[in-house]
C-alpha positions in Angstrom: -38.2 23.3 -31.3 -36.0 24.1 -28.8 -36.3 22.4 -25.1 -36.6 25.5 -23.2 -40.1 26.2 -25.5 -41.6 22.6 -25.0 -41.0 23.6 -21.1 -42.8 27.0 -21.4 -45.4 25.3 -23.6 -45.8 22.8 -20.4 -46.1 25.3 -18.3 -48.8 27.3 -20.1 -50.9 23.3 -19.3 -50.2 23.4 -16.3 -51.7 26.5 -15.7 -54.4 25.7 -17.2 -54.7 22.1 -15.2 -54.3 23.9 -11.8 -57.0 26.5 -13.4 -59.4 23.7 -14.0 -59.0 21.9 -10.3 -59.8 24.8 -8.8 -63.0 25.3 -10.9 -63.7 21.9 -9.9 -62.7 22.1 -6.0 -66.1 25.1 -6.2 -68.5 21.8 -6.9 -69.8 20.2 -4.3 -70.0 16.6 -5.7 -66.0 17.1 -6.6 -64.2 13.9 -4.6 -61.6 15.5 -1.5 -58.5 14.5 -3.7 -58.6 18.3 -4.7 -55.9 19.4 -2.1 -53.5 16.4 -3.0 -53.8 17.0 -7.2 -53.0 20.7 -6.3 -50.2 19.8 -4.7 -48.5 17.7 -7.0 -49.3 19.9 -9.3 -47.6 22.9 -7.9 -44.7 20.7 -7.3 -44.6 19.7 -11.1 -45.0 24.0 -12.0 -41.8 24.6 -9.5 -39.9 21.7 -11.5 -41.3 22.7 -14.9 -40.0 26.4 -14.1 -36.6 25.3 -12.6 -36.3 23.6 -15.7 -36.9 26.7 -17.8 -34.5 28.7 -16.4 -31.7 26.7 -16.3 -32.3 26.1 -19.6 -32.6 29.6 -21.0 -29.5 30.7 -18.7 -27.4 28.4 -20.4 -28.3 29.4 -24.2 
């Protein structure tokens, strides 16, 4: 398996991850973390997606 599709396939989680705070950030009893998981998470997305493109620009 090439690196570039173990990236895209961490992306695809990642989606899904951000998908499921936001599900959670619509309960009441969910703690205030939300904001700072979402965060981090968006900054892993931009790194996961840098790392995607680099990768498929040099195959």
């Amino acid at each position: 398996m090439r690196a570039a599709n173990r990236f895209e396939i961490s992306a695809k989680e990642t989606d899904k991850l951000e998908y499921c705070l936001r599900l959670y950030k619509s309960f009441e009893q969910y703690p205030d973390s939300d904001e700072k998981l979402l965060k981090d998470l968006k900054s892993v997305i931009l790194i996961i997606s840098k790392i995607i493109v680099s990768s498929k620009n040099h195959n």
